[in-house]
N, C-alpha and C positions, 0 to 999 in steps of 0.2 A: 325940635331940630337944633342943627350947632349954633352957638353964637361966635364963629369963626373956621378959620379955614380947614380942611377936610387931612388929619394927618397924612402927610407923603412917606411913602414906603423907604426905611431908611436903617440904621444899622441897629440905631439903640430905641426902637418901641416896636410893637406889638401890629399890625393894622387887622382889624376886625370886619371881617366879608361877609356877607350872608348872600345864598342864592337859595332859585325855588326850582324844585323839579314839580314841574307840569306836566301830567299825562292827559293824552284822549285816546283812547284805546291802548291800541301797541305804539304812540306815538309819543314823544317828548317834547315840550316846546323848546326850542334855542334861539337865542339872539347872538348875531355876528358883532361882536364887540367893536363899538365906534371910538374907544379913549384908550390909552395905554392903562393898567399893562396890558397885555396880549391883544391889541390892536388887529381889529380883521378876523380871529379866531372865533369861531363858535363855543359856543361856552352855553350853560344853562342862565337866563339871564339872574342878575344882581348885583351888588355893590358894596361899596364903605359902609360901614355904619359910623354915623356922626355921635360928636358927644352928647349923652344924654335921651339917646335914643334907644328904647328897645329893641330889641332881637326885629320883634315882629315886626314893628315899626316901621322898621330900616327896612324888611322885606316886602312890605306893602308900598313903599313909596320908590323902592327900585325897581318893583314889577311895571308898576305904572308909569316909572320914566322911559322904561327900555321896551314896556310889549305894550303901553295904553290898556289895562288888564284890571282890574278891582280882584285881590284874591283872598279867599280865606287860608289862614297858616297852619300847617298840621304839626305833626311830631318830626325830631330831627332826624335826618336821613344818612348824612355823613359830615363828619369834621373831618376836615383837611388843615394838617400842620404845613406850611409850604413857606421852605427856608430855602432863600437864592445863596448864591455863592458867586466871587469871581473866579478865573479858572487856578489862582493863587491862594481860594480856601478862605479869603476875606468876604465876611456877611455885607451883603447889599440890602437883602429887606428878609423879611418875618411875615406872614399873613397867617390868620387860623379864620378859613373861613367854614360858616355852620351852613350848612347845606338843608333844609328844610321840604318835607312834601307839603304841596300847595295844591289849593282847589282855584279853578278861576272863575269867577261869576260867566264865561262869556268865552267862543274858541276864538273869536276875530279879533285876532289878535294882530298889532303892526307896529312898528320901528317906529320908534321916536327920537327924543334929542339923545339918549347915550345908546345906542342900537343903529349899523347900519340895513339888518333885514331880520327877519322872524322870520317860522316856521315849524311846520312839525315835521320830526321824525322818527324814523324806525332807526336800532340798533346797527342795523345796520348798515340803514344810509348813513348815520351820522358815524358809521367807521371810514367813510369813504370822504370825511367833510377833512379841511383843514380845522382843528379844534385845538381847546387850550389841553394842557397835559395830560395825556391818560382817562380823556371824557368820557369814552364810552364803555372802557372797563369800567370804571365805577359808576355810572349807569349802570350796567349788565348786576354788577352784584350789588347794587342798592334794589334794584327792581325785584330779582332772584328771592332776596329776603323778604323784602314783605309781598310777593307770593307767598312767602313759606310762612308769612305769619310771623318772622323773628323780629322778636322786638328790638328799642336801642339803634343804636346807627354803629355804622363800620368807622373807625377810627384812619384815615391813614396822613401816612408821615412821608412826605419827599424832602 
């Protein structure tokens, strides 16, 4: 774990994310985000990674802060480069967060300290959720893919 404070999203570094996609069936786990950024939004749960932490690390101790969850960590599913702006073209923050397919030992799954509610959904309900940018397009084509078997993860860049 870190030996200090969790970098703040800013103009000159990098912040490193990792979330898990969780399936049970046609279903995806999501946690309502209870911290900024995107506060309230739906989102696939995770978080920071702290220094000195690995990938998976990070994603085993987010799962269990935000769903109470034990999961195993699979291959990566999508990286997202995600560059803010003000509306003057000046950088506010940098994230690249690694998107990871996850198994959970357990479906009972429930909100903790960084999560205000869990749940599963379909594609479609969570078109219908307020969610963090563009959630269930890339759901739809991360799931698409490995249907189809394609290996690698989808790259994308906002």
């Amino acid at each position: 774990m870190a030996d200090g404070p969790t970098p703040s999203p800013s103009p000159d570094r990098i912040v490193v994310g990792v979330g898990a996609i969780i399936t049970r069936g046609d279903r995806v786990l999501l946690a309502r985000r209870g911290h900024p950024p995107a506060e309230g939004a739906w989102s696939i749960p995770g978080g920071r990674v702290e220094i000195g932490e690995t990938l998976p690390a990070a994603l085993r101790r987010e799962i269990q802060e935000e769903c109470c969850l034990e999961v195993t960590v699979g291959d990566i599913a999508i990286l997202l480069d995600r560059i803010s702006r003000r509306p003057d073209g000046t950088l506010t923050s940098r994230y690249l967060i690694v998107d990871f397919w996850a198994t959970a030992a357990s479906e009972h799954a429930r909100a903790a300290s960084d999560a205000t509610a869990v749940g599963w959904f379909t594609l479609d309900e969570i078109r219908q959720l307020p969610t963090t940018t563009n959630l269930a397009d890339y759901l739809d084509q991360a799931l698409r893919r490995r249907a189809a078997g394609a290996p690698g993860c989808l790259i994308v860049n906002e």
